[in-house]
Biopython code that builds the backbone (N, CA, C, O; Angstrom):
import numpy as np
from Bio.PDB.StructureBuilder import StructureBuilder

atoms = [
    (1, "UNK", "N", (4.192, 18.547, -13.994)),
    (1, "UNK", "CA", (3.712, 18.264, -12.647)),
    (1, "UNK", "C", (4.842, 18.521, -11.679)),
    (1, "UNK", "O", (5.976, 18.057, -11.803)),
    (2, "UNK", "N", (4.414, 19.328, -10.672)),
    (2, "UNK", "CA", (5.442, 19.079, -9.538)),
    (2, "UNK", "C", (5.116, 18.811, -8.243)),
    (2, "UNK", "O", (4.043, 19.055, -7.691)),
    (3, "UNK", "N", (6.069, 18.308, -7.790)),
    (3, "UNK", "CA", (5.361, 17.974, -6.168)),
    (3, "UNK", "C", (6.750, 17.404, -6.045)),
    (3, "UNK", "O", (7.609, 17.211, -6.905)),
    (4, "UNK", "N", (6.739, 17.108, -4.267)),
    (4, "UNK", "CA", (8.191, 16.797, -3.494)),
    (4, "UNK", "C", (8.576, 15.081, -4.374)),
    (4, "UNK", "O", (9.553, 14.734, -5.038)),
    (5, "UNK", "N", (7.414, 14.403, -4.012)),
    (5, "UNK", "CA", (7.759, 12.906, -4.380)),
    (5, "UNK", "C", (6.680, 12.516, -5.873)),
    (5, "UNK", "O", (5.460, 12.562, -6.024)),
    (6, "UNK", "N", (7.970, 12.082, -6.924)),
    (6, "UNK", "CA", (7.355, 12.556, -8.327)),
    (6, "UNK", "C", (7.201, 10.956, -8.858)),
    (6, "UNK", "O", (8.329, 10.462, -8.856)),
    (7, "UNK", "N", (6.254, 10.044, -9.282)),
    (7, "UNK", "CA", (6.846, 8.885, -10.017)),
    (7, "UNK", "C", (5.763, 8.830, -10.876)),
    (7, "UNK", "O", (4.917, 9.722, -10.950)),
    (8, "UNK", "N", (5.761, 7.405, -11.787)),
    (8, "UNK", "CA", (5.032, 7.291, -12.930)),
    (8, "UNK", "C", (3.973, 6.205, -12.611)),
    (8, "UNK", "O", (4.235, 5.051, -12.272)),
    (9, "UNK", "N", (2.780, 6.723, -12.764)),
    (9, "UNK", "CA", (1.253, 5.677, -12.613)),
    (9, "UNK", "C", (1.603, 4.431, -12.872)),
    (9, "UNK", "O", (2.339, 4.309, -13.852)),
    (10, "UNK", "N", (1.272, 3.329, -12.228)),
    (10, "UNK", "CA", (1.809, 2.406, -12.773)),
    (10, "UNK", "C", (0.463, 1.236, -12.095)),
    (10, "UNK", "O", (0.362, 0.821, -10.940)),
    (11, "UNK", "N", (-0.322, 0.980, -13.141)),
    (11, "UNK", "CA", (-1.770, 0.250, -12.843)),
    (11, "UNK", "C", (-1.831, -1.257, -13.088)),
    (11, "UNK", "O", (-1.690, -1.518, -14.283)),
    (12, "UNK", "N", (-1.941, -1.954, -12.575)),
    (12, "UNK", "CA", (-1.857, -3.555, -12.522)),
    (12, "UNK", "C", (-0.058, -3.764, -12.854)),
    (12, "UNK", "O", (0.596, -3.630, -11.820)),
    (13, "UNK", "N", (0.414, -3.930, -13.549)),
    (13, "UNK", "CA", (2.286, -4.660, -13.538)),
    (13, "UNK", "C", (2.534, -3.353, -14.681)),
    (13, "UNK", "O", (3.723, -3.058, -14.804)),
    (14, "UNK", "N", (1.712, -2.663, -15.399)),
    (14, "UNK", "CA", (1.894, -1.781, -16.091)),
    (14, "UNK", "C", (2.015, -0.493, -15.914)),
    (14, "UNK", "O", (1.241, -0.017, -15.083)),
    (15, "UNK", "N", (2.911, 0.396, -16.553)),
    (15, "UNK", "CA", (2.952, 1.730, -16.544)),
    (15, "UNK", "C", (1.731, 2.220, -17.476)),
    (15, "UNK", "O", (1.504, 1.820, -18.617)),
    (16, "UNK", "N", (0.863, 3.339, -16.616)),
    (16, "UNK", "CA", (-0.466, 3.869, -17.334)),
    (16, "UNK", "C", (0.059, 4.990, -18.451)),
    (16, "UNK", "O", (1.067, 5.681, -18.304)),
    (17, "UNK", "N", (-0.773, 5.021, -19.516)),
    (17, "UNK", "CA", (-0.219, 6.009, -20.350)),
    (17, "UNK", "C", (-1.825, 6.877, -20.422)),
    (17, "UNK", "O", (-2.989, 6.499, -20.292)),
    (18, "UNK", "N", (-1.065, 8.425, -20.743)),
    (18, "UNK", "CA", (-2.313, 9.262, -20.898)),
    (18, "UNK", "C", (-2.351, 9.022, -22.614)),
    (18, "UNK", "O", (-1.505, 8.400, -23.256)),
    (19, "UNK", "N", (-3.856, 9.852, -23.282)),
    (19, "UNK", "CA", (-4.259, 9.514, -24.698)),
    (19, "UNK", "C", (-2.798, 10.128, -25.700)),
    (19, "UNK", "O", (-2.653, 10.015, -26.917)),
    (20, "UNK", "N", (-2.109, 10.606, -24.967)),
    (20, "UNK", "CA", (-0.816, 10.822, -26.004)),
    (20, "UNK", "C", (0.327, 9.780, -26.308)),
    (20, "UNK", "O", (1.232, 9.908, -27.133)),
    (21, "UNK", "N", (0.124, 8.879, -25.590)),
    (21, "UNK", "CA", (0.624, 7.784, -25.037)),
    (21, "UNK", "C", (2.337, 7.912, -24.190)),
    (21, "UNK", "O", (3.383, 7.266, -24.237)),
    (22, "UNK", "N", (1.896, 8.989, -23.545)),
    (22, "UNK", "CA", (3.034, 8.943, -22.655)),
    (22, "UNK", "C", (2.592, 9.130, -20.974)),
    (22, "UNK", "O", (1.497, 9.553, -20.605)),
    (23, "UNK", "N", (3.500, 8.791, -20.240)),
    (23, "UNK", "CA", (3.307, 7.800, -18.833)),
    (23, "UNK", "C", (2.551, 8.954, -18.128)),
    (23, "UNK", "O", (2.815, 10.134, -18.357)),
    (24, "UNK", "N", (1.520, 8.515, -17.189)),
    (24, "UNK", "CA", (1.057, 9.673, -16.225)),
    (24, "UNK", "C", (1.735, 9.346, -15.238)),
    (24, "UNK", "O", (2.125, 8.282, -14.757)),
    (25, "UNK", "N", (1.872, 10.965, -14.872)),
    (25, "UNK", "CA", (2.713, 11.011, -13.481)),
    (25, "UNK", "C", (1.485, 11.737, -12.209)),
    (25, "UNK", "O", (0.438, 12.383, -12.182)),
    (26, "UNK", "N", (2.787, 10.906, -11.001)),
    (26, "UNK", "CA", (1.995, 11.076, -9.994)),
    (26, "UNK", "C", (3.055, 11.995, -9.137)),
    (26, "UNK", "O", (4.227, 12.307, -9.346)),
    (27, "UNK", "N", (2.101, 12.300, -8.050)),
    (27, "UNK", "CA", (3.270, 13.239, -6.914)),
    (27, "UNK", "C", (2.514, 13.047, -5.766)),
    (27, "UNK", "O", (1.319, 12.772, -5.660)),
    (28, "UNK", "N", (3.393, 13.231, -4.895)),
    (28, "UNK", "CA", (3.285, 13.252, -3.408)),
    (28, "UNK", "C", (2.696, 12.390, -2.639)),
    (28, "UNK", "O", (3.261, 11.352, -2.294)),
    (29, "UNK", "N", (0.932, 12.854, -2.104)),
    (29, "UNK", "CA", (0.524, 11.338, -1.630)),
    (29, "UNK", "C", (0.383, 10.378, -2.412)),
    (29, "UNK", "O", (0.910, 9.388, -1.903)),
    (30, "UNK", "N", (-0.265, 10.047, -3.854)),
    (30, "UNK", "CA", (-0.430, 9.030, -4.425)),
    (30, "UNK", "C", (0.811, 8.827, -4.812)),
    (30, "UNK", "O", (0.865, 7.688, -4.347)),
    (31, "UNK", "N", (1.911, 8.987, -5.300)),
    (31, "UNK", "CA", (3.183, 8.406, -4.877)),
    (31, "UNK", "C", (3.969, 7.453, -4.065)),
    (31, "UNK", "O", (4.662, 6.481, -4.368)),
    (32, "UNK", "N", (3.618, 8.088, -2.800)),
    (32, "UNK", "CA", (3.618, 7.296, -1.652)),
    (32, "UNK", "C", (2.330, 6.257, -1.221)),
    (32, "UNK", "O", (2.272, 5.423, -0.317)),
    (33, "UNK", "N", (1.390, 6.630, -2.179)),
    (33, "UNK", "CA", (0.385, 5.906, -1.447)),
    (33, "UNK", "C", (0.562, 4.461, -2.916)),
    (33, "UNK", "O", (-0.427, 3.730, -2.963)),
    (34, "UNK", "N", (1.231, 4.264, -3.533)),
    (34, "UNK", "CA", (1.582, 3.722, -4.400)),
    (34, "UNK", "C", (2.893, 2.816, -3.976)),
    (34, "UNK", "O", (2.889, 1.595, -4.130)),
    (35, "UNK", "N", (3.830, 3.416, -3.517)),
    (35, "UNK", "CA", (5.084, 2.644, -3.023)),
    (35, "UNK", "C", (4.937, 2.136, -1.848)),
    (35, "UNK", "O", (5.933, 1.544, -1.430)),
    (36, "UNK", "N", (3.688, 2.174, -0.913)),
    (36, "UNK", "CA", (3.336, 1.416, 0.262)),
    (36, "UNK", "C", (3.328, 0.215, -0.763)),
    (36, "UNK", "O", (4.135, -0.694, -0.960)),
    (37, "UNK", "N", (1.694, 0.663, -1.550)),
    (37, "UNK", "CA", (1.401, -0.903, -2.025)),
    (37, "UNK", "C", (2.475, -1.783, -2.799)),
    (37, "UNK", "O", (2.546, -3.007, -2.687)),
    (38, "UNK", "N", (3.278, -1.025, -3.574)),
    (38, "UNK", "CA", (4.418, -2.235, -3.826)),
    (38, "UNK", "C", (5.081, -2.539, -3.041)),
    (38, "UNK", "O", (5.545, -3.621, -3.402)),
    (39, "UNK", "N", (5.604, -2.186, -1.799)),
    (39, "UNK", "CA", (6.123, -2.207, -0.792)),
    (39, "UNK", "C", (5.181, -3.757, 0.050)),
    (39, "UNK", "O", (5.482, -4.888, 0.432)),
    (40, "UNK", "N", (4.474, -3.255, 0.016)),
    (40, "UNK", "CA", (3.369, -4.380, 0.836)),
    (40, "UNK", "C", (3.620, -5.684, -0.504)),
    (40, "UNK", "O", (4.301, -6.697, -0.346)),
    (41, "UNK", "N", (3.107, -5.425, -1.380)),
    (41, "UNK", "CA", (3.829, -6.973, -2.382)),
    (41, "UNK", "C", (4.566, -7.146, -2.048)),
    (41, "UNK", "O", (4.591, -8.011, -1.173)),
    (42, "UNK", "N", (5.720, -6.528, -2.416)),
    (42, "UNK", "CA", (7.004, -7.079, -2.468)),
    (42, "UNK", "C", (7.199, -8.143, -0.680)),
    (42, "UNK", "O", (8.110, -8.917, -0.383)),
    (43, "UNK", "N", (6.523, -7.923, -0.219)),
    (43, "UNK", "CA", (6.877, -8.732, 1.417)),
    (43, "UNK", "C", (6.197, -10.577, 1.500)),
    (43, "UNK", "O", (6.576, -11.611, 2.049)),
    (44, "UNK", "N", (5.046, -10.183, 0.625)),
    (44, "UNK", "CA", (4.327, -11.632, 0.645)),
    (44, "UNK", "C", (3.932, -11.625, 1.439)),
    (44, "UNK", "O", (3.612, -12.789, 1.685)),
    (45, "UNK", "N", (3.563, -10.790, 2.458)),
    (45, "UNK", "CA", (2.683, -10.847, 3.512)),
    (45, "UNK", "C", (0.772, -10.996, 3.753)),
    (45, "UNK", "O", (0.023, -11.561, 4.550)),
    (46, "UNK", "N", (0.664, -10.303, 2.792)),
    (46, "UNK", "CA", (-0.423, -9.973, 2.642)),
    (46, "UNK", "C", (-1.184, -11.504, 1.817)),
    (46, "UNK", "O", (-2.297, -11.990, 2.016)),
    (47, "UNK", "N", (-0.085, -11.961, 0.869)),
    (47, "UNK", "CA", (-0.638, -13.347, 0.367)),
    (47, "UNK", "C", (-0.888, -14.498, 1.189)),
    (47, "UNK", "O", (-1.547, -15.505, 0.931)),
    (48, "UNK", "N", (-0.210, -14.159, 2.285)),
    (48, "UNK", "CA", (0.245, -15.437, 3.486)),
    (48, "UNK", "C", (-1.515, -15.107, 4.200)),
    (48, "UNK", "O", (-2.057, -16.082, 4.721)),
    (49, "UNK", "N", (-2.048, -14.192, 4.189)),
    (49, "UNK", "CA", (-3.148, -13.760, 5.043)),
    (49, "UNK", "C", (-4.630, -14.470, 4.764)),
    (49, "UNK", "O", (-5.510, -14.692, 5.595)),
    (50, "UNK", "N", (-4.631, -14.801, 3.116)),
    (50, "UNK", "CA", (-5.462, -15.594, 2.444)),
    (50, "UNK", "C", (-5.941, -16.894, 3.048)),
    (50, "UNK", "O", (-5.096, -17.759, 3.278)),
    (51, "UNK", "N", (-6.994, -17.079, 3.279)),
    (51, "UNK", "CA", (-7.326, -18.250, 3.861)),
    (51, "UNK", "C", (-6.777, -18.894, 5.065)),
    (51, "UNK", "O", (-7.043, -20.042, 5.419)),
    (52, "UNK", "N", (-6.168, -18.258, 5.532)),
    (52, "UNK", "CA", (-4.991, -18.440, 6.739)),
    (52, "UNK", "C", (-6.110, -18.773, 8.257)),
    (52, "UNK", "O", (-6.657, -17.837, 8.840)),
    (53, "UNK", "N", (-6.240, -19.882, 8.590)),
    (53, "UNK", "CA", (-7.024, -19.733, 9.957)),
    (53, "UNK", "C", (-6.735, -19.537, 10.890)),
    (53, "UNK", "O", (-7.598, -19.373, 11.752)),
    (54, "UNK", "N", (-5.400, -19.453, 11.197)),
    (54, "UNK", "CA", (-4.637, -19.227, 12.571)),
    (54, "UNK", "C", (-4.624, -18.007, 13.119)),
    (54, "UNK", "O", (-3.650, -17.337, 12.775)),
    (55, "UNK", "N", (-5.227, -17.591, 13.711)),
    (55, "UNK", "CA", (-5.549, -16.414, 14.190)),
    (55, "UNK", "C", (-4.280, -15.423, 14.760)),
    (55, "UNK", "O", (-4.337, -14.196, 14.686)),
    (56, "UNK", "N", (-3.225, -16.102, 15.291)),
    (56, "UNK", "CA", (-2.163, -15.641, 15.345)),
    (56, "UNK", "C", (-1.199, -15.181, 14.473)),
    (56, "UNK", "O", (-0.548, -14.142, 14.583)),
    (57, "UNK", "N", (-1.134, -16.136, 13.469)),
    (57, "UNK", "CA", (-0.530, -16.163, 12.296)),
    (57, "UNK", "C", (-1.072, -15.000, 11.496)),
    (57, "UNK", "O", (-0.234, -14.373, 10.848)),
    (58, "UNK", "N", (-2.373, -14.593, 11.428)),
    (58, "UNK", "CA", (-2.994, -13.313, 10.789)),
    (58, "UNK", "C", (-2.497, -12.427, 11.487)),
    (58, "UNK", "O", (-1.789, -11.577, 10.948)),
    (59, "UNK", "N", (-2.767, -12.399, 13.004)),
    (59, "UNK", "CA", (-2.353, -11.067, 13.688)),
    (59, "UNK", "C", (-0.772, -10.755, 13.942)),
    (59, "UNK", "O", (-0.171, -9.832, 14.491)),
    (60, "UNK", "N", (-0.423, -11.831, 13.354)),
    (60, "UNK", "CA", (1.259, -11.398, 13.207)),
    (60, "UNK", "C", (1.805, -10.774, 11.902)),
    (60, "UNK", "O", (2.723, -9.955, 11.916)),
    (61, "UNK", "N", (1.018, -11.324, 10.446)),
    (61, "UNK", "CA", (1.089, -10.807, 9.709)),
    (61, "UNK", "C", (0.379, -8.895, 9.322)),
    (61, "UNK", "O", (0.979, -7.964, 8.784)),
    (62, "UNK", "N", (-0.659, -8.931, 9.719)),
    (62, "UNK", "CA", (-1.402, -7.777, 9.947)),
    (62, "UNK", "C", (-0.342, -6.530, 10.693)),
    (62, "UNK", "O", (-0.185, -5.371, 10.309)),
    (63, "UNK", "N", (0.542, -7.499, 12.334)),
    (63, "UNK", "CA", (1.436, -7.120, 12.613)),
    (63, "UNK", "C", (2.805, -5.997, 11.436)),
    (63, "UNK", "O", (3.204, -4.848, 11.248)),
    (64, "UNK", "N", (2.946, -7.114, 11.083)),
    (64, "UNK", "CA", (3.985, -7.018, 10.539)),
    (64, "UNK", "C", (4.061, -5.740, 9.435)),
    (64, "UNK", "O", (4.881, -4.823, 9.476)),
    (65, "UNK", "N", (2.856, -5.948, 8.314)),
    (65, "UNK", "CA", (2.539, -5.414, 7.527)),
    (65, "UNK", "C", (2.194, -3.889, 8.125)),
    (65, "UNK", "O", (2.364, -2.916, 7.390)),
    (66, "UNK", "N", (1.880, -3.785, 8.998)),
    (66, "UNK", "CA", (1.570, -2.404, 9.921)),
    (66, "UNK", "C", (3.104, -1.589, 10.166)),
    (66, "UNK", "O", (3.328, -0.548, 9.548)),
    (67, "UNK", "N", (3.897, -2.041, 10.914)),
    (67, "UNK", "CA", (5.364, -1.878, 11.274)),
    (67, "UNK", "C", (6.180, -1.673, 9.837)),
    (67, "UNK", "O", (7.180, -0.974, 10.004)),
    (68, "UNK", "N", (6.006, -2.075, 8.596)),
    (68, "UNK", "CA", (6.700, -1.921, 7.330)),
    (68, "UNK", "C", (6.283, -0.482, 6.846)),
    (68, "UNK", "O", (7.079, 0.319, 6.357)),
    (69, "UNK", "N", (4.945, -0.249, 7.040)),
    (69, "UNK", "CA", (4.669, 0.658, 6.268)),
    (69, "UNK", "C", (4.788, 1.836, 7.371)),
    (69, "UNK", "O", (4.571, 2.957, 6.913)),
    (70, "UNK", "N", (5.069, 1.774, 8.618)),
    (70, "UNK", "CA", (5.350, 2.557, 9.604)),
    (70, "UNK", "C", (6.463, 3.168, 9.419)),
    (70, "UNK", "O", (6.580, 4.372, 9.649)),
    (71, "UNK", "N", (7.415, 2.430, 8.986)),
    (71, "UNK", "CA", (8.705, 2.341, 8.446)),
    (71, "UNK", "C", (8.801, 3.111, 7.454)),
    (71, "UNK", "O", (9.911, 3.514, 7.110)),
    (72, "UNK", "N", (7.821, 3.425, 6.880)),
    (72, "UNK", "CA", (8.300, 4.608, 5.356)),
    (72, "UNK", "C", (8.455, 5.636, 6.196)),
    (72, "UNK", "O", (7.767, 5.739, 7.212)),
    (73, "UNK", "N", (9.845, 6.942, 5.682)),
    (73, "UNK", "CA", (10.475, 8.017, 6.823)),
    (73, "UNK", "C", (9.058, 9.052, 6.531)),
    (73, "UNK", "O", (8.803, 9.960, 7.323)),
    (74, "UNK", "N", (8.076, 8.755, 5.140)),
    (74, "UNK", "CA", (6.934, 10.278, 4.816)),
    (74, "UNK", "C", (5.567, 9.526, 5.619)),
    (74, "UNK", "O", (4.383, 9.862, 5.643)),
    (75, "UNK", "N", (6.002, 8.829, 5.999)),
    (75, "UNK", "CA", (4.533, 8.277, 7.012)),
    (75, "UNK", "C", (4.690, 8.508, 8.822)),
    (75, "UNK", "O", (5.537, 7.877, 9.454)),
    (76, "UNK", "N", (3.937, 9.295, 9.350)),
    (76, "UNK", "CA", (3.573, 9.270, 11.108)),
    (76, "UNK", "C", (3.528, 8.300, 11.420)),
    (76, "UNK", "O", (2.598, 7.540, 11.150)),
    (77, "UNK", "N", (4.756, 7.944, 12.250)),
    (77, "UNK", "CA", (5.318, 5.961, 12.755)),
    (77, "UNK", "C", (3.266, 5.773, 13.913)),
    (77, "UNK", "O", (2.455, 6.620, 14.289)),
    (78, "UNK", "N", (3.298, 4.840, 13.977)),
    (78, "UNK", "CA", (2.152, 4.434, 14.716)),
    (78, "UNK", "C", (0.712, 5.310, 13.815)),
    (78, "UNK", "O", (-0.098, 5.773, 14.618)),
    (79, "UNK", "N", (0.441, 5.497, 12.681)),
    (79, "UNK", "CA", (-0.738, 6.032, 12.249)),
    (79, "UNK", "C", (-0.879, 5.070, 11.479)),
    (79, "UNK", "O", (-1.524, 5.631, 10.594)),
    (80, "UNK", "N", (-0.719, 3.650, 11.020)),
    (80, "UNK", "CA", (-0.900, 3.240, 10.498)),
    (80, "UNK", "C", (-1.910, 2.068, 10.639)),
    (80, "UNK", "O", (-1.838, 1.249, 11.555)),
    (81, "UNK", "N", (-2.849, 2.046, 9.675)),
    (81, "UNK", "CA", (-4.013, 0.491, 10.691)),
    (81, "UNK", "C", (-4.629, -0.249, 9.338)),
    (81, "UNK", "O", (-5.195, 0.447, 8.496)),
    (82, "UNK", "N", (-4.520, -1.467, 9.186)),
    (82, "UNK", "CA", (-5.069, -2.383, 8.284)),
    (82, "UNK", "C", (-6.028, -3.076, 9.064)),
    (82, "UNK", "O", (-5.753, -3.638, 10.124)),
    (83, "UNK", "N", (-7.209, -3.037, 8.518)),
    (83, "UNK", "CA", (-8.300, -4.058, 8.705)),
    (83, "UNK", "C", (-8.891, -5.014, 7.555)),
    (83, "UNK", "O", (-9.071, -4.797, 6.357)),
    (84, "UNK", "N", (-9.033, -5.698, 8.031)),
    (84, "UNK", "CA", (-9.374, -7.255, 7.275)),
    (84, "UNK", "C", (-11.014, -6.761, 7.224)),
    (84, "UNK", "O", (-11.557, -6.310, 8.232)),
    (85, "UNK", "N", (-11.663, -6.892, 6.044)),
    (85, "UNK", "CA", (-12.762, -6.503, 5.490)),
    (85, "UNK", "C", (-13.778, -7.693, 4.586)),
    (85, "UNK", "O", (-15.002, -7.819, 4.584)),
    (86, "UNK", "N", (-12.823, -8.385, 3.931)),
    (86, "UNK", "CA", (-13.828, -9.710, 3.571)),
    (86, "UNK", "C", (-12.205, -10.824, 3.244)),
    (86, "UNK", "O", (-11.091, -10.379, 3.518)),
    (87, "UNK", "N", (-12.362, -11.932, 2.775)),
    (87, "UNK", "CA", (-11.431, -13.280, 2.327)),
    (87, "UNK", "C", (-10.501, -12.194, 1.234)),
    (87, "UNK", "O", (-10.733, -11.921, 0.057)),
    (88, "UNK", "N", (-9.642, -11.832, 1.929)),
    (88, "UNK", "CA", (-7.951, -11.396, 1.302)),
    (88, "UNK", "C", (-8.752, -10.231, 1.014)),
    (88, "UNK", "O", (-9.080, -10.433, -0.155)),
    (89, "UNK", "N", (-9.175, -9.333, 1.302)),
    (89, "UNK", "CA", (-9.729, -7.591, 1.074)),
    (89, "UNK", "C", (-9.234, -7.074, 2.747)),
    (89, "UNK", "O", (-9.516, -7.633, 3.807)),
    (90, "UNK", "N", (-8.543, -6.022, 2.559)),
    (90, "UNK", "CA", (-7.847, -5.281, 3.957)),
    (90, "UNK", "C", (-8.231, -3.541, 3.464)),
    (90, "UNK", "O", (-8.562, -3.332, 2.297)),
    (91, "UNK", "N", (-8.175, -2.807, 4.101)),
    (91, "UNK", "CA", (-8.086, -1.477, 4.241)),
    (91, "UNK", "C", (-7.330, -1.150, 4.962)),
    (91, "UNK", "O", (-7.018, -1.595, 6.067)),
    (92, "UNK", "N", (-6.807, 0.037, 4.125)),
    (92, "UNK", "CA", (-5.050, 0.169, 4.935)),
    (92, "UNK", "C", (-5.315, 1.903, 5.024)),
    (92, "UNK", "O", (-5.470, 2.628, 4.041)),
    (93, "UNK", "N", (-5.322, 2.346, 6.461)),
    (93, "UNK", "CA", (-4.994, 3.921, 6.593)),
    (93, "UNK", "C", (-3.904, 4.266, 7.068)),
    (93, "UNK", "O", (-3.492, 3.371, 7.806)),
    (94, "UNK", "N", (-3.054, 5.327, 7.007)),
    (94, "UNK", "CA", (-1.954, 5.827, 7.245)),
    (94, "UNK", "C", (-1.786, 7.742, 6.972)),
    (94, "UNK", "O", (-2.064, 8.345, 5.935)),
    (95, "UNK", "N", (-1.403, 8.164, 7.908)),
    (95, "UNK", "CA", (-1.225, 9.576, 7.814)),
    (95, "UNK", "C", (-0.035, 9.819, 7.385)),
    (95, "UNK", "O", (0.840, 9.276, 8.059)),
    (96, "UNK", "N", (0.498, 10.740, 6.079)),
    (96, "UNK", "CA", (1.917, 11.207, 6.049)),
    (96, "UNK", "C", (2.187, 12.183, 6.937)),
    (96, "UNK", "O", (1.569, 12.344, 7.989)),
    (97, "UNK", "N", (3.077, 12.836, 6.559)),
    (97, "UNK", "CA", (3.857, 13.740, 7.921)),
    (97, "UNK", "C", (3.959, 14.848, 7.107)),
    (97, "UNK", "O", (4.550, 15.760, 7.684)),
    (98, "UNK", "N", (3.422, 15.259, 5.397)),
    (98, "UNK", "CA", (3.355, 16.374, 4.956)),
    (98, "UNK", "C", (1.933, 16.473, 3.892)),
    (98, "UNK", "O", (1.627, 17.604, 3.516)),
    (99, "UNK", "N", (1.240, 15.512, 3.509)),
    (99, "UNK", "CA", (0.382, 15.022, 2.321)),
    (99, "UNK", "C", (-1.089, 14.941, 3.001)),
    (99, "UNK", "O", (-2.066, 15.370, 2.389)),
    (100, "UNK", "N", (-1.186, 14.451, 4.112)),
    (100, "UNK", "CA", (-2.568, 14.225, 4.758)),
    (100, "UNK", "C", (-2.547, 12.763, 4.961)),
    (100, "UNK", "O", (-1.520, 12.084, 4.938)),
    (101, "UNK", "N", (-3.975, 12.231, 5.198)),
    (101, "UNK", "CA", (-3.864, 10.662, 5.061)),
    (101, "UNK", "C", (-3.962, 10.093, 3.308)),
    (101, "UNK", "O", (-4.164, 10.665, 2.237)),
    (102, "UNK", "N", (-3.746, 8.923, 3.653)),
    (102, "UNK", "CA", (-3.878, 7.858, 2.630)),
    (102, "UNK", "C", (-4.632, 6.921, 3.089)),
    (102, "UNK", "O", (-4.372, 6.515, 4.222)),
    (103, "UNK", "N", (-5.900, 6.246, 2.260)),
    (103, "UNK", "CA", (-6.404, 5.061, 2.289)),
    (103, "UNK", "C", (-6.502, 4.497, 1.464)),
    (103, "UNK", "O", (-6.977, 5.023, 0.457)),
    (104, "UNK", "N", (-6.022, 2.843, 1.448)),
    (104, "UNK", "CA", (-6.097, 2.216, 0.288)),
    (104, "UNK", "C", (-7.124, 0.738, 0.682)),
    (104, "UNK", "O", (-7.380, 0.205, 1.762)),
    (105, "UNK", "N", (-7.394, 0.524, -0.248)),
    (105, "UNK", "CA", (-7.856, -1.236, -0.204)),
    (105, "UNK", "C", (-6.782, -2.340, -0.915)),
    (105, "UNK", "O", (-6.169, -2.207, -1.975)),
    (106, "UNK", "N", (-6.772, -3.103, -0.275)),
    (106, "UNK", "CA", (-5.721, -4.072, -0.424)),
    (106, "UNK", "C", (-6.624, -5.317, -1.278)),
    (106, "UNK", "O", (-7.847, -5.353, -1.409)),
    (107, "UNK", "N", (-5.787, -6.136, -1.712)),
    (107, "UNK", "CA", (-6.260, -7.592, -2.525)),
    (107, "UNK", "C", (-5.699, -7.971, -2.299)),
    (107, "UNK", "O", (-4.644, -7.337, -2.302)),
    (108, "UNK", "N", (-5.623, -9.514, -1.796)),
    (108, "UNK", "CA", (-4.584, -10.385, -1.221)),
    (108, "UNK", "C", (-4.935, -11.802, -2.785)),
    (108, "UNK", "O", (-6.004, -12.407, -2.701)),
    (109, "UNK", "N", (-4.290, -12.037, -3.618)),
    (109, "UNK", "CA", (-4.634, -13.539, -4.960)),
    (109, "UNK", "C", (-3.777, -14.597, -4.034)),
    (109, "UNK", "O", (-2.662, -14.456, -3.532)),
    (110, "UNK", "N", (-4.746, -15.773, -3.983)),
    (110, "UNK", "CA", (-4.032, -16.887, -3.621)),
    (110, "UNK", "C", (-3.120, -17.581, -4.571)),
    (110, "UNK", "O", (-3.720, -18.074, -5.525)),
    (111, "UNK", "N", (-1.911, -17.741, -4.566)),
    (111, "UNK", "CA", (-0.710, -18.127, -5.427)),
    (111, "UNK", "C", (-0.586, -19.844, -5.629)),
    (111, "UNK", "O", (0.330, -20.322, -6.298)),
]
sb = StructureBuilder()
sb.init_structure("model")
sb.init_model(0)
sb.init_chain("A")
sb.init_seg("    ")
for serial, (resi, resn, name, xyz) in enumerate(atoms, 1):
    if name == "N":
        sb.init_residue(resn, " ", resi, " ")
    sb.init_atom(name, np.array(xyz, "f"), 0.0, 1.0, " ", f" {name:<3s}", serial, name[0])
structure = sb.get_structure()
């Protein structure tokens, strides 16, 4: 496989293996559209959003979580938009700057 940005599938805490049992690889947008979402874990933001009634407190997090992933240098700063869709479910769009867009759905588990 080649492509600019190269890493290994990696599905729930696990690395995916193809039927040979070695790792599938990914490139470019799903790459990146992969290191958002650990990116977005790794902040705890998205967990804080769960059941959260403060309406501010969401739109600061929503905030926030918007501006991080703005922050990746292969993403168009301001193309980025999460919407809240049902109790901890978000949809997250974002355009790269060489790949096209990315859309993902988010899961927020209460801890």
């Amino acid at each position: 496989m080649s492509g600019k940005y190269l890493d290994i599938l990696i599905t729930g805490d696990d690395i995916t293996l193809d039927a040979g049992g070695l790792p599938v690889p990914v490139a470019d947008r799903d790459s990146i559209a992969q290191d958002i979402v650990h990116m977005i874990r790794e902040t705890g933001l998205l967990v804080e959003l769960v059941g959260n009634r403060d309406v501010r407190t969401k739109a600061r997090n929503l905030l926030l979580l918007t501006l991080e992933v703005d922050k990746d240098e292969r993403i168009v700063p301001g193309s980025t938009e999460i919407e809240e869709v049902g109790l901890g479910l978000f949809n997250l769009k974002a355009e790269t700057l060489e790949f096209g867009s990315i859309a993902l759905s988010l899961e927020a588990e209460r801890v």
